[in-house]
Every structure is written in structure tokens, then in C-alpha cells.
C-alpha atoms as one frame of an Amber mdcrd trajectory, in Angstrom:
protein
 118.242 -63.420 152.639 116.744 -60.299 153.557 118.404 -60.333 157.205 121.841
 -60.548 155.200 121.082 -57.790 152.764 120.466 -55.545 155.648 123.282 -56.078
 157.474 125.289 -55.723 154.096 123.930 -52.471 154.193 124.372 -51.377 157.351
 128.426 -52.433 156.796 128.145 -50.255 153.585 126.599 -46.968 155.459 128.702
 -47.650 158.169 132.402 -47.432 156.190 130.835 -44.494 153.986 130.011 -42.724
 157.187 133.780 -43.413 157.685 135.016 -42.551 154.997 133.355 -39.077 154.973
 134.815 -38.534 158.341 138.065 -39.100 157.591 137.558 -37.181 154.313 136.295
 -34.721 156.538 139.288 -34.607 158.952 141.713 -35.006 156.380 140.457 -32.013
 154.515 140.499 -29.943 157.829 144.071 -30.972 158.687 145.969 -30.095 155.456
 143.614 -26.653 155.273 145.065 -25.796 158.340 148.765 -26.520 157.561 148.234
 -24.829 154.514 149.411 -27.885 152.144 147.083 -27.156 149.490 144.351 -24.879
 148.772 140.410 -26.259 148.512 138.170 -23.497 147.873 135.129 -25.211 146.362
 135.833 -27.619 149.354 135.876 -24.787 152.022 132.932 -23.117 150.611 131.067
 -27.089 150.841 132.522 -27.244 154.226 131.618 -23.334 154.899 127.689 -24.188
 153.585 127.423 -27.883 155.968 128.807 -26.352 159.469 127.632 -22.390 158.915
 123.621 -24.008 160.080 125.495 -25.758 163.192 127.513 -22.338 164.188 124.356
 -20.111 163.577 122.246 -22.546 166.172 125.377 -23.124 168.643 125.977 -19.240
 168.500 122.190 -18.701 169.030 122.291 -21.069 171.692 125.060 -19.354 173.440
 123.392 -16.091 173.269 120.366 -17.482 174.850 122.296 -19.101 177.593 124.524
 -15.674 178.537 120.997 -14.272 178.253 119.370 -16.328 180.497 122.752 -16.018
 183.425 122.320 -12.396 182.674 118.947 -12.441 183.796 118.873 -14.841 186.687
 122.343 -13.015 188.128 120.565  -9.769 187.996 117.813 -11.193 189.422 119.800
 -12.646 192.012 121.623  -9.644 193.017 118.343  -7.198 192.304 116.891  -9.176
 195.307 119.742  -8.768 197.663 120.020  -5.418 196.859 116.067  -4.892 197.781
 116.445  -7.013 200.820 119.561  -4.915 202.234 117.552  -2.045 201.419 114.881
  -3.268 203.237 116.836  -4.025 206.663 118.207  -0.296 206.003 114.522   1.388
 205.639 113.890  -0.649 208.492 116.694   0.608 210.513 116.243   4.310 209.645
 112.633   3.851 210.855 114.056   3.155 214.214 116.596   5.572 214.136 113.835
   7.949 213.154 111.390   7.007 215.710 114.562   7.215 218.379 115.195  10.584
 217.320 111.822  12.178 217.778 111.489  10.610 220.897 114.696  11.756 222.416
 114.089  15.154 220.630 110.387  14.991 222.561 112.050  14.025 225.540 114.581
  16.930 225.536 111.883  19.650 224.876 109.991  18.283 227.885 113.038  17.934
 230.356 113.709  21.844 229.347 110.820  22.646 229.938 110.614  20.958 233.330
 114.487  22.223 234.063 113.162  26.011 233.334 110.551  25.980 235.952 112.703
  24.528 238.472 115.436  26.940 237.561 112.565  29.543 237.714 111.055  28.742
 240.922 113.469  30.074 243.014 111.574  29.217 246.557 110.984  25.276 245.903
 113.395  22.739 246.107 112.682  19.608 243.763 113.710  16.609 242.159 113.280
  15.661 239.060 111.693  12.103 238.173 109.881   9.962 235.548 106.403   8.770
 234.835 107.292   4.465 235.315 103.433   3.439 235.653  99.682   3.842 236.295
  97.640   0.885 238.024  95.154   0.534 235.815  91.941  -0.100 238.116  92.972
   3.940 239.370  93.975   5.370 235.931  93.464   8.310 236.683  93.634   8.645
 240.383  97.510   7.251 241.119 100.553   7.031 238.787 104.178   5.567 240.229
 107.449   7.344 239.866 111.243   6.577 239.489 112.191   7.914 242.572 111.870
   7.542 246.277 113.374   7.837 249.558 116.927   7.030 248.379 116.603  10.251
 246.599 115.218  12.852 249.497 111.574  11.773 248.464 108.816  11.252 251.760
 104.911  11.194 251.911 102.412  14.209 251.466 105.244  15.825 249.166 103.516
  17.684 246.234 104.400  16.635 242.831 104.171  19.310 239.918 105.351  20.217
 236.305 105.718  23.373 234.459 101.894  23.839 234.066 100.719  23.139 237.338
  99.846  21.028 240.138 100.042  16.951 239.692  99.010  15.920 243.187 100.944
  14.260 246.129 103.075  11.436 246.829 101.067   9.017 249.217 103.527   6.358
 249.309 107.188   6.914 249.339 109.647   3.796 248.572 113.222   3.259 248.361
 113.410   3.742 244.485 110.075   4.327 243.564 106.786   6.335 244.709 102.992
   6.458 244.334 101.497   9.703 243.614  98.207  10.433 244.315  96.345  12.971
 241.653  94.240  15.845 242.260  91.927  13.542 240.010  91.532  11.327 242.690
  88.065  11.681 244.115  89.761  11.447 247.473  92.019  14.290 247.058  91.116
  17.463 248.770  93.488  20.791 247.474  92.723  24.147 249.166  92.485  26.833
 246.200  91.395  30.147 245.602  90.084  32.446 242.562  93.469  34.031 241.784
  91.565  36.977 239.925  92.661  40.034 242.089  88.778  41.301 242.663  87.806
  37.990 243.937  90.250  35.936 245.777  87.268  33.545 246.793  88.224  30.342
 248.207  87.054  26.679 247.981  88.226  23.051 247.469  88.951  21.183 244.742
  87.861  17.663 244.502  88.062  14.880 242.109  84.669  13.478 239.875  83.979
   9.861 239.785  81.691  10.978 237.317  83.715  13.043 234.890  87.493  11.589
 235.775  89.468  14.478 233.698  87.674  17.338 235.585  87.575  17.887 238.782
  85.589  20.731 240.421  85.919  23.247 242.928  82.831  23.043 245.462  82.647
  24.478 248.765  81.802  28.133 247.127  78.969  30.280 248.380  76.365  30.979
 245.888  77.109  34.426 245.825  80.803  34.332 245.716  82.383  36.086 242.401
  83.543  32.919 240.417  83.617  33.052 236.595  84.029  31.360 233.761  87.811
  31.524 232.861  88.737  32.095 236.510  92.527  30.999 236.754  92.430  28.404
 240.286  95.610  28.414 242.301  96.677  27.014 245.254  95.690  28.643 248.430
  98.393  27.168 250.795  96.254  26.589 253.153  96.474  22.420 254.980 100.144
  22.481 254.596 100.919  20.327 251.644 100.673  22.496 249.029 102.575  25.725
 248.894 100.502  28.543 247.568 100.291  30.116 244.420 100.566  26.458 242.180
  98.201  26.496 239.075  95.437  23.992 239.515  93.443  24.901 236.319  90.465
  27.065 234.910  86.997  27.247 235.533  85.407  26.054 232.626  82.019  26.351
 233.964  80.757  26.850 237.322  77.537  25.327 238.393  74.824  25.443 241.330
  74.358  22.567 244.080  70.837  21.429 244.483  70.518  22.639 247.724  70.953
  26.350 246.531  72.589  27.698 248.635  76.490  26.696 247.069  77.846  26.161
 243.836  80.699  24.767 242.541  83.215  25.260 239.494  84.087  22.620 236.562
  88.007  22.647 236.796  90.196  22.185 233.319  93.357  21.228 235.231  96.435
  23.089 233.989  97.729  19.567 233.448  97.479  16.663 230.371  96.946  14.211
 233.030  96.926  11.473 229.741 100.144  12.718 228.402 101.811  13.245 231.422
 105.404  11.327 231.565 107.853  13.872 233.597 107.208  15.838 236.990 109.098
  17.768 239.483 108.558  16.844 243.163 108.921  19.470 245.416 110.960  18.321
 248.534 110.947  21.934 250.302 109.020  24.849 250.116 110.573  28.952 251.335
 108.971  32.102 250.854 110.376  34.901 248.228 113.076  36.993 250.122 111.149
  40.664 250.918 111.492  43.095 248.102 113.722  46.077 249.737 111.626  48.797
 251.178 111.709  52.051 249.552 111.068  55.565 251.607 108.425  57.616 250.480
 109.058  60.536 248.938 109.418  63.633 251.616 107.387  66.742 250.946 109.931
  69.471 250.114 110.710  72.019 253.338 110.369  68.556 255.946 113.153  66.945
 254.709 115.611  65.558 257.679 118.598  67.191 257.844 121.111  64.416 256.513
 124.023  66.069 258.378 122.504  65.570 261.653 123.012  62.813 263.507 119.993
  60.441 263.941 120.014  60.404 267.727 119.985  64.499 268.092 116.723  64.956
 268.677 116.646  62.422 270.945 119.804  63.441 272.845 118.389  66.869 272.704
 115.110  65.966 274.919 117.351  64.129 277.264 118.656  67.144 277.847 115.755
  69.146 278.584
């Protein structure tokens, strides 16, 4: 009995259910074709569906919400990661353009000395290596042979002297620097009241400095002394800056002493030299005559060979 009472009921829920839909429908359809007017209906209608539209609307809000967010989200991290290729570009760009700016300055500077230095002929060339068990005694250059290049040529900047080249290739060279402990440069004080000569050598034991030994005990070498080249040996051409005498020491023998040299040149930054591939002296400055006491002065009417012509004669 009781299974056929429920399913009696569920029949009788099940056509009101149907009923009120078609009620429903029914109501909605003639509303809308304006047949006939239900206002207490609408407002019933109004009370049951205004809960549904307040959550659907609220729904929809939350879901344009929530696409808002995630597109901005989206395009907030394309934007950062195009911004962070183009930070990352203009870094390069950056770093390019001091380098080519540091470049220039140096090349000027190097193209103003050769312009300057009117006796040498040299080529210009690039810092391409440094062996690294010599450091500081040998570096390798971009050019060689192919461009005029041969041995014992000396290699220079704007500041001063670099060394020589000891091994001249096709397209590339070895130069040895007056670091080298091996090198040997004739120089002299270039102080006008002193002129004293002597040698300067590298230091295994301090490789940035070399010194100047060779110098009598009592020669006149000071602190601050300017060293030049002496042109003496016939590789380097006098007159090249070598460095200053930053302090000048005795031997232990006593009887010579020799000077601490502070080269002219940044051997550790060095990346451009000049290499001079000929050497010519300074054309004479034109002489000028004395000035004649007044009452001897030649007579400039008279030909030079009178007096001449005139013992001749005699």
C-alpha cells in the first residue's frame, strides 16, 4: 500500500509541477503579446525570478571580473617581459656605446701623436693577446709583415715607449716589453743639468717597475727625473718617454745605484700602440746671422767676390 501511495504522489507533484509551468509559460506568452494585463501576476512573477536575476547578474559581474583580471594579468606580463628584452637590449647598446666612445678617444689620441711626430713613420695596430706565463713581459699584435712590420721595430703609444717587436708574422706580431727582465733600453736623465745615462731593465721582482741601473753613485739622478730614450744600440730612436724616477736606490756594492722607473705607460690597460717602421731626424731649424755691430756692416751693394777679386789683383 504504501509503495502505491507514493507513487500516487509522485504522479500528483509531477502534473502540478506541470501545470505551474505551463501556467507559467502561458502567463509569459500573452504578457508579452499584450492580450491582457496581470499586474498582481507580474508583481508574483517580478518577486519569484528578481532572487534568480540578482544571483545570475552577480554571477556575471564576478565572471567579467575575474576575465578582467586574468587578461590584465596576461597582458601586464607580456608587457614586463618585452620590457625586459628592451632593458636588456639598451644595456648592450649602452655598453657598445661606451666602448666604441672609449675606443675613439684612444685611437685620437694615438692618431695625434702620429700626426705629431713628424720624424717617425708608424702603423697603427691592436692589442689581440698576452701569453699568460709572460704577462707582463710579451703581448701579440694585429699586424705583421703583410703590413711593413719586421723584428727589433719599437712599438710605442702617445705616452711613451712599449718595447719591441721580437717576432714579426704575416698578420700578427710578438712584442717584447721594456718589462721584460730581458729587455735592455739605453736612456738618459732628460733634465737639462744632468743628462746622465744608464739602462733600463725589467724586475722579476717588482714586474710593473722596471729600473734604471748602470748609474754611478755620484751621478745627478732625482726623484721625479723624466727618463727618455738615449738612442743609443739602434732600436730605439732617441728622445721616447720611458717613465719617471720614482725613487732611486744604491747597489750593495756602493759604488752604483740605480733608479725605480714608473713607466710612462699603463702596461695593464694597454689595448692600442703605434709601431714605428722608420725613424728621420727633424729637418735643421734655418740659421739666423748674428746681429753685426753697427760701422762693420758689409756693404750689401758689393759683390761678394770683391774682396777676393781685389787680392787677386794685387
Amino acid at each position: 500500500m504504501s509503495r502505491v501511495r507514493r507513487e500516487h504522489d509522485s504522479n500528483r507533484k509531477l502534473w502540478i509541477l506541470l501545470f505551474v509551468v505551463i501556467a507559467v509559460f502561458c502567463l509569459i506568452f500573452f504578457s508579452a503579446r499584450g492580450r491582457f494585463s496581470t499586474p498582481y501576476t507580474s508583481r508574483a512573477m517580478t518577486m519569484v525570478i528578481s532572487p534568480f536575476q540578482r544571483v545570475a547578474s552577480w554571477v556575471g559581474d564576478q565572471a567579467h571580473w575575474v576575465t578582467s583580471n586574468i587578461w590584465d594579468i596576461i597582458t601586464v606580463h607580456e608587457q614586463n617581459k618585452m620590457l625586459r628584452n628592451e632593458v636588456a637590449q639598451l644595456r648592450v647598446q649602452n655598453l657598445q656605446a661606451n666602448e666604441a666612445l672609449a675606443e675613439n678617444e684612444r685611437l685620437r689620441a694615438l692618431w695625434g701623436y702620429k700626426q705629431s711626430a713628424v720624424k717617425f713613420d708608424m702603423v697603427t695596430a691592436r692589442v689581440i693577446g698576452r701569453e699568460s706565463d709572460t704577462w707582463t713581459r710579451m703581448i701579440v699584435i694585429n699586424k705583421g709583415t703583410m703590413d711593413g712590420l719586421e723584428d727589433d721595430m719599437p712599438v710605442v703609444t702617445e705616452k711613451g715607449l712599449v718595447g719591441r717587436i721580437s717576432e714579426a708574422g704575416p698578420y700578427s706580431s710578438k712584442v717584447q716589453l721594456i718589462l721584460d727582465p730581458r729587455s735592455s733600453v739605453g736612456t738618459l736623465v732628460q733634465r737639462g743639468n744632468s743628462r746622465v745615462f744608464g739602462i733600463v731593465e725589467g724586475d722579476s721582482g717588482n714586474p710593473f717597475m722596471p729600473r734604471m741601473k748602470n748609474i754611478s753613485r755620484n751621478a745627478d739622478v732625482e726623484e721625479g727625473d723624466m727618463i727618455v730614450t738615449s738612442g743609443f744600440g739602434g732600436v730605439y730612436p732617441k728622445g721616447i718617454a720611458v717613465g719617471t724616477a720614482s725613487k732611486v736606490e744604491n747597489d750593495g756594492d756602493g759604488l752604483l745605484k740605480h733608479a725605480v722607473i714608473e713607466t710612462a705607460v699603463d702596461f695593464q690597460t694597454l689595448e692600442d700602440v703605434a709601431v714605428i717602421t722608420a725613424s728621420r731626424e727633424a729637418p735643421p731649424e734655418p740659421l739666423v746671422p748674428p746681429e753685426q755691430t753697427p760701422g762693420t756692416e758689409t756693404n750689401p751693394t758689393e759683390p761678394a767676390n770683391a774682396g777676393g777679386n781685389g787680392g787677386a789683383a794685387n
